[in-house]
C-alpha positions as CSV (number, residue, x, y, z in Angstrom):
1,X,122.6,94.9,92.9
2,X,122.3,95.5,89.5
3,X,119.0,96.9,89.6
4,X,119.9,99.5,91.9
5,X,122.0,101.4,88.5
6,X,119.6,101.0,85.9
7,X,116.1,101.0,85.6
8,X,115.0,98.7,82.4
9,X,117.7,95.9,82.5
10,X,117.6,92.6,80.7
11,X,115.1,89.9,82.4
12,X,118.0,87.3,82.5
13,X,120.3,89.4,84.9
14,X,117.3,89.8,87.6
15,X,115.1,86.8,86.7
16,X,116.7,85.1,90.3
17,X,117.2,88.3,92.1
18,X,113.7,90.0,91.9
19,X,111.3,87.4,93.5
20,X,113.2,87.1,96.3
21,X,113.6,91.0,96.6
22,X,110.1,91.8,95.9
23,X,109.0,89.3,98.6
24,X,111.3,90.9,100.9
25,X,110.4,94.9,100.1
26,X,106.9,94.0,100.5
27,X,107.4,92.0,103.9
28,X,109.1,95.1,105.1
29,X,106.1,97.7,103.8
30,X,103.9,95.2,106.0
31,X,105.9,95.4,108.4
32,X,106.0,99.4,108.6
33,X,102.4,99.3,108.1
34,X,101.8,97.5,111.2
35,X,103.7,99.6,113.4
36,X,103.1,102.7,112.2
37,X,99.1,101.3,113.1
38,X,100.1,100.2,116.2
39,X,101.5,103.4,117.1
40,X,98.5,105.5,115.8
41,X,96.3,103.3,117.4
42,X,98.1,104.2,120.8
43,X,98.9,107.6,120.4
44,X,95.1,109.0,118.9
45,X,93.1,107.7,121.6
46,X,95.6,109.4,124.5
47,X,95.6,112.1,122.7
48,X,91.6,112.6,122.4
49,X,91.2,111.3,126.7
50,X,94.1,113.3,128.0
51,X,97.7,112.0,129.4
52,X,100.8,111.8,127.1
53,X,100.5,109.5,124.4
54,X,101.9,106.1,125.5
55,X,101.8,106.8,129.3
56,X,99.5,104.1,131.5
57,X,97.0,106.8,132.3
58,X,95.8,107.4,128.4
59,X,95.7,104.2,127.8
60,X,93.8,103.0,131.1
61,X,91.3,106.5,130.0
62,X,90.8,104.6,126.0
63,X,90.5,101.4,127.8
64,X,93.3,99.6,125.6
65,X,96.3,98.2,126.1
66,X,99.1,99.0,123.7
67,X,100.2,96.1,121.9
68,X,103.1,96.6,119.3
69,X,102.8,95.4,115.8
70,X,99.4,94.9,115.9
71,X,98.5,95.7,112.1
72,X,95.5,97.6,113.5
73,X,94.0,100.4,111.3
74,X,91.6,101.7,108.8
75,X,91.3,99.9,106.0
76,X,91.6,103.5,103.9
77,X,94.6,103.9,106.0
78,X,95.8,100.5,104.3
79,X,94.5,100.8,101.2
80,X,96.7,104.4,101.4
81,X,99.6,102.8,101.9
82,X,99.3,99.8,99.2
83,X,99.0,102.7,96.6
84,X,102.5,104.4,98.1
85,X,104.0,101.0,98.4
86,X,102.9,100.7,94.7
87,X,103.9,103.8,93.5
88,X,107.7,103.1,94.9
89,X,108.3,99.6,93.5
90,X,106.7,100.6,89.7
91,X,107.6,103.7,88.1
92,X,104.2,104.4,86.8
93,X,106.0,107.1,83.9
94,X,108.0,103.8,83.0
95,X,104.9,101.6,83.1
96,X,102.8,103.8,80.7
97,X,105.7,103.9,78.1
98,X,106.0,100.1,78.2
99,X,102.0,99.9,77.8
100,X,101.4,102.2,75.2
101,X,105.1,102.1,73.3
102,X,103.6,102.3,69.4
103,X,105.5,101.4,66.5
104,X,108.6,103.1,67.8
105,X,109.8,99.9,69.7
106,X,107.5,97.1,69.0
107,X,107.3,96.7,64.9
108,X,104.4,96.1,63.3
109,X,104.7,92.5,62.2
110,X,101.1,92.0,61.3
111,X,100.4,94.8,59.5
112,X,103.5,94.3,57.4
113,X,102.0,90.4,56.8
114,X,98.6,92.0,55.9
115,X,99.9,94.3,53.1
116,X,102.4,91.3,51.6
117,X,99.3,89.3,51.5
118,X,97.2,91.7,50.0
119,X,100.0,92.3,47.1
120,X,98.5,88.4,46.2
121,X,101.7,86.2,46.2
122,X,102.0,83.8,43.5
123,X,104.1,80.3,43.6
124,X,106.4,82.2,41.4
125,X,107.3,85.4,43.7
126,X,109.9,85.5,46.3
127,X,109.2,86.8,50.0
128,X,112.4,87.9,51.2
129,X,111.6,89.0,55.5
130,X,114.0,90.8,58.1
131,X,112.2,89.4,60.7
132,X,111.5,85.8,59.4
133,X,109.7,84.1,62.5
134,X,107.3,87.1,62.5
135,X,106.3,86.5,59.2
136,X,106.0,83.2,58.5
137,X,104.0,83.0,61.7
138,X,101.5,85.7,59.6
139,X,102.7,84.8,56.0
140,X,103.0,80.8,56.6
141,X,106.2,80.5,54.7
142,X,109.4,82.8,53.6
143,X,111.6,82.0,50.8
144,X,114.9,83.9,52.2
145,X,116.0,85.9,55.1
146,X,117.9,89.4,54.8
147,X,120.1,89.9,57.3
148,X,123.1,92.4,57.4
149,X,126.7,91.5,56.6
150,X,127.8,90.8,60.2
151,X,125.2,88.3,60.7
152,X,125.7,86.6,57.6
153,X,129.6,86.6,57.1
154,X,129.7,83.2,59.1
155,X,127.9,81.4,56.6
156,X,128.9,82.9,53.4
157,X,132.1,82.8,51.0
158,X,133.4,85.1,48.9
């Protein structure tokens, strides 16, 4: 139930968790769907020839026979309820943000790699990177890594 607390969590905590629970929510919105059609589909026709909705004499007048969970219904009616069903499993403010997050959380790796290979590297000049897999996927090679102390303590003495 960790999802239930916080919106964005890591992948790794609800990688198992969310199929399953996706597959489930969306069995039950099919589920509601269907018998909230069935009991349109029963109660608009008594309604329209007369009798109390549900009782044998409306439905003898629309000349149906009520059967439960049915899925019966519009498809506007269905295409309705997709979009709610939608709208409450994705956060659509969360969902533009991830889309369209600029610079401000995804860096722009390429654009740095463009500007260190417009500067004309020579064999002689170092490339030192923060984020070395970036660039040498861009740059095709890095001479050294920076990396802050705590990172590289472990593998340097003093």
């Amino acid at each position: 139930m960790i999802g239930f607390m916080k919106w964005n969590i890591p992948s790794r905590y609800a990688a198992a968790q969310i199929m399953p629970l996706l597959v489930a929510a969306f069995a039950a919105m099919q589920w509601a769907v269907a018998w909230a059609c069935a009991a349109w589909a029963v109660r608009a026709p008594a309604m329209a020839g007369g009798g109390t909705p549900g009782s044998s004499v409306a439905d003898e007048r629309a000349g149906h026979v009520p059967v439960p969970f049915s899925g019966g219904g519009s498809p506007a009616w269905i295409a309705g309820v997709a979009v709610l069903a939608c709208l409450l499993v994705v956060n659509p403010i969360h969902v533009a943000a991830a889309v369209d997050s600029g610079y401000a959380r995804h860096p722009d790796h390429k654009g740095a790699a463009e500007f260190v290979a417009g500067l004309h590297p020579g064999p002689q000049d170092i490339i030192v990177a923060e984020d070395v897999l970036q660039q040498t996927y861009y740059l095709g090679h890095v001479d050294y890594w920076l990396v802050n102390k705590q990172v590289a303590a472990p593998s340097c003495t003093v």
